[in-house]
N, C-alpha and C positions, 0 to 999 in steps of 0.2 A: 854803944850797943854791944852786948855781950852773946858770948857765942854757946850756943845747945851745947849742952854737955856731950847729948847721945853724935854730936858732928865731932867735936874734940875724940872720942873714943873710936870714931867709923878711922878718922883718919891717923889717926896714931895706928890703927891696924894696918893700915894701905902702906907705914913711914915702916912696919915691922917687917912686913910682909918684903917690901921691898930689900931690906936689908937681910930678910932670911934669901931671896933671890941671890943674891949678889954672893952671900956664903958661900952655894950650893953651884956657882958657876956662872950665872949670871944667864942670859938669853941662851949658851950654847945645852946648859943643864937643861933648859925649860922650854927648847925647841920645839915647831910643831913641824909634826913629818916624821920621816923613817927613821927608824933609832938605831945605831950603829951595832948593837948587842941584837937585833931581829925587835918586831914590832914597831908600832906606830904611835905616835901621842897626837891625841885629836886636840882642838884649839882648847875643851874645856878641861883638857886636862890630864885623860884619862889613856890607858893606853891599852891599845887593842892589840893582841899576838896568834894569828888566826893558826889553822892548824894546815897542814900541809903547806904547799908551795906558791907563792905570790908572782906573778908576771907583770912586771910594769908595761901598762898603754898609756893611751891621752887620755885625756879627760873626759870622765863621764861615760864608760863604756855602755850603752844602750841597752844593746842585744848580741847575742853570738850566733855563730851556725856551722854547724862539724860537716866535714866534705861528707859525701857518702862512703868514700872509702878507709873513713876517719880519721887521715893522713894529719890533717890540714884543722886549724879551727880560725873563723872571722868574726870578728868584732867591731860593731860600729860605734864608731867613737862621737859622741854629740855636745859635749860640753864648751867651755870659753874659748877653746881652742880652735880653731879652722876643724870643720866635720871629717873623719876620716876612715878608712877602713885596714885594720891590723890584720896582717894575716900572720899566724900562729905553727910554726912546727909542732905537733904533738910529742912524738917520739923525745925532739930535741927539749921539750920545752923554753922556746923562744919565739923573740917575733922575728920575721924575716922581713918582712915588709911591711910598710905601710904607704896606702895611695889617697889622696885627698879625693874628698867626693862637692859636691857644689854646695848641699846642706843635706842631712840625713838627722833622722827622732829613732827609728825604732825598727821598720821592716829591712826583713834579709833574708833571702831564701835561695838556693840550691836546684837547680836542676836536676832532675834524677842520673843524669851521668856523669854530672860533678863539673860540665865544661864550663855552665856560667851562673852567672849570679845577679839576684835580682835585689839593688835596694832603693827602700822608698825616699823619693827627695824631699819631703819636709815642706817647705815654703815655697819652693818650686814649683809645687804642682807636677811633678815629674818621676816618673820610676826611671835610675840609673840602671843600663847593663852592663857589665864586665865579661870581660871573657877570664877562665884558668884553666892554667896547662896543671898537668900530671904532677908537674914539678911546682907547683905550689905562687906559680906566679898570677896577679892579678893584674889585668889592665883594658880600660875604659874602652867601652864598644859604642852601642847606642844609648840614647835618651827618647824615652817615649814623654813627651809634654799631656799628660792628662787633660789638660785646660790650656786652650792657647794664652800665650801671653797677653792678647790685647782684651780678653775677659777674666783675667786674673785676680783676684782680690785678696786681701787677709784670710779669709773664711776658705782657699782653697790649700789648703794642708794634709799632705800624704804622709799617713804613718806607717801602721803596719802591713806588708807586701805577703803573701801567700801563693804556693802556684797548687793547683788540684793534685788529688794523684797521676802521675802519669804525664804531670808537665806541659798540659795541651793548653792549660789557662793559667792567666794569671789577675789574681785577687789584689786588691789593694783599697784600704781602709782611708774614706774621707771624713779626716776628723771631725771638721766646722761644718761639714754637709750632712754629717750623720746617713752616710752611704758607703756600701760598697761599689767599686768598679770594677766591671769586667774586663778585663785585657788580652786582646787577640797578641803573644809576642812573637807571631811573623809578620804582624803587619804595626803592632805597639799602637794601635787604635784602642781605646775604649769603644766594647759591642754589649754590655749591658750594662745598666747599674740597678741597684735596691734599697728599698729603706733599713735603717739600724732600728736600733734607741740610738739613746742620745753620747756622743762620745764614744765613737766605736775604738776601741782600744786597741786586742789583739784578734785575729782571725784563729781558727784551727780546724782541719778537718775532720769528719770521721772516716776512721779508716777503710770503710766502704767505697768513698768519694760522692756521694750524691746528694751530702749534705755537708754545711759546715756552721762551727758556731764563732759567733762574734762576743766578744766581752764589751759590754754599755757600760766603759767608765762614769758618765753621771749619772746613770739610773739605776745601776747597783741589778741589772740585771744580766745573763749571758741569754741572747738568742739563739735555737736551733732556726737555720734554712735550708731551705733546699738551692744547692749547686748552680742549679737552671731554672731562673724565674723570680729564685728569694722569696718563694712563698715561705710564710712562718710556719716551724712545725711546733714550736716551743719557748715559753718564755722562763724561765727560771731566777728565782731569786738567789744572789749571791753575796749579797752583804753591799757595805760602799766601796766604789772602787774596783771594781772585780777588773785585774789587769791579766797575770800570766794565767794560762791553760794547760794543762796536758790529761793524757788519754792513757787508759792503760786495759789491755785487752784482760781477758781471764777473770774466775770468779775470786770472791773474793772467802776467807777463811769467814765461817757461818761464826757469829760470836755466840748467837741463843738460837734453841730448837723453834724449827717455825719462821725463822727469819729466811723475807726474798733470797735466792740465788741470784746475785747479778754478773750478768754475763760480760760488762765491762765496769771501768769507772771515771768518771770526767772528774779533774780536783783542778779547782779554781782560785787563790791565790785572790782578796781582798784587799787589798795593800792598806784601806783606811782602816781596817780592822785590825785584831792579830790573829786571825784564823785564816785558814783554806777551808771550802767546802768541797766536800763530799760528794759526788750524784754517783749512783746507781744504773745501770741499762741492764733494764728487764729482760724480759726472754722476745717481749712483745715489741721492744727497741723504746718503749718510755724510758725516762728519767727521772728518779725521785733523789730528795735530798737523803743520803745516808748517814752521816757523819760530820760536823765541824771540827777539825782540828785544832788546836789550840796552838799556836809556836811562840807562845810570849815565855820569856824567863821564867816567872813563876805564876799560881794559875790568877791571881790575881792583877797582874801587872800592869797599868794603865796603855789604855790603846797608844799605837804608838811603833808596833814592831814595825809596820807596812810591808806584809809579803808580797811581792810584785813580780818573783818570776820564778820558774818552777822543773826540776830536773829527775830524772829518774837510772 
């Protein structure tokens, strides 16, 4: 029984290929990881040399969150590793620490005078608190159990954590519930919840406090609600996926005569897309879509970039 020609030539390439490895150094030439001259070579090959400066953490860094005094930056760490949380010297740029958490995905947030930190536990069902000193140290306070352990199920999973302005509540996103929870943290009860869409992702405020919006990972929507009650004030389309959020006050440069004045802009971060979108806030506090932005390589580039989180 005789052998395809086109299998004789596959593997006469794989007998070359090898033997050009072996030339050029063998496994230490064609390593994947950090490369000793700066840059990284990914498994397929290629090699990545980002610009500015790179901090090693664990795996999988989630989310971060800068002190308020911007001393300090954290990082929650969620991949193969034990979950963790890095905390970050700015100035020095380095880590100083890092503290094991029980399981953490995504929420982390700050208290407005920088003492403590709130992040969400994942499969726990649980918001972690930490306490931090001045000096940049973290370490384990309470545990608010959202859901007692004896009604616990797979479907109770805490992501993203929010606290309002002014730190008198705190928000936290139940993923498989497709709800928010309210959290009294002097007493770490849950005192309200509300419905989402489906897959609430990230939370954000507006900077009024009276409302806040959620991103509906599987419905490709972001919701506006209101603070107290979670009545809906808005539903907004924002592609697949809509993950990271941010907010920025001030109007924006008019492109043509006639065009709205908007007096802020929400940009939303699509991750299954390659765009951010755009909203607008009128005078009247609606929201219209103003702009997609495009961040793929070139304008045609197949989907694929996944924007997921968002900095200014």
């Amino acid at each position: 029984m005789g052998i395809a020609p086109q299998r004789v030539l596959a593997a006469a390439a794989l007998l070359g290929a090898a033997a050009l490895l072996g030339a050029r150094g063998g496994a230490e030439a064609e390593s994947v990881g950090p490369l000793p001259g700066g840059g990284f070579r990914l498994p397929v090959g290629w090699i990545l040399r980002p610009a500015g400066m790179q901090l090693p953490l664990d795996t999988l860094p989630m989310s971060a969150a800068l002190s308020p005094d911007g001393k300090f930056l954290l990082a929650l760490n969620g991949g193969r590793n034990p979950p963790s949380v890095s905390v970050l010297d700015v100035a020095a740029a380095r880590e100083i620490q890092r503290v094991p958490v029980a399981d953490g995905w995504l929420g982390m947030a700050f208290t407005p005078d920088g003492r403590t930190v709130y992040v969400g536990g994942g499969s726990t069902a649980s918001i972690f608190e930490f306490s931090f000193s001045p000096e940049g140290r973290l370490a384990p306070a309470r545990t608010f159990a959202l859901v007692p352990e004896a009604r616990r199920t797979h479907q109770d999973f805490i992501g993203d954590v929010a606290l309002s302005p002014g730190g008198r509540l705190l928000y936290a996103a139940s993923l498989f519930r497709d709800r928010i929870l309210v959290v009294n943290p002097q007493s770490g009860r849950v005192i309200e919840e509300f419905a989402t869409g489906r897959r609430p992702h990230s939370i954000l405020f507006h900077p009024g406090g009276e409302s806040l919006f959620v991103s509906n990972w599987a419905d490709g929507t972001v919701m506006q609600l209101e603070a107290e009650g979670g009545r809906r004030i808005a539903t907004l389309r924002a592609g697949a996926h809509p993950a990271g959020m941010l907010w920025r006050d001030g109007k924006a440069d008019s492109e043509a005569e006639g065009q709205p004045e908007w007096t802020a802009r929400l940009f939303v971060a699509a991750a299954n897309t390659n765009s951010v979108y755009v909203f607008g806030e009128t005078p009247g506090k609606g929201l219209e879509l103003v702009e997609t932005l495009n961040v793929a390589l070139t304008p045609r580039h197949p989907v694929g970039m996944t924007p997921s989180a968002l900095a200014m």
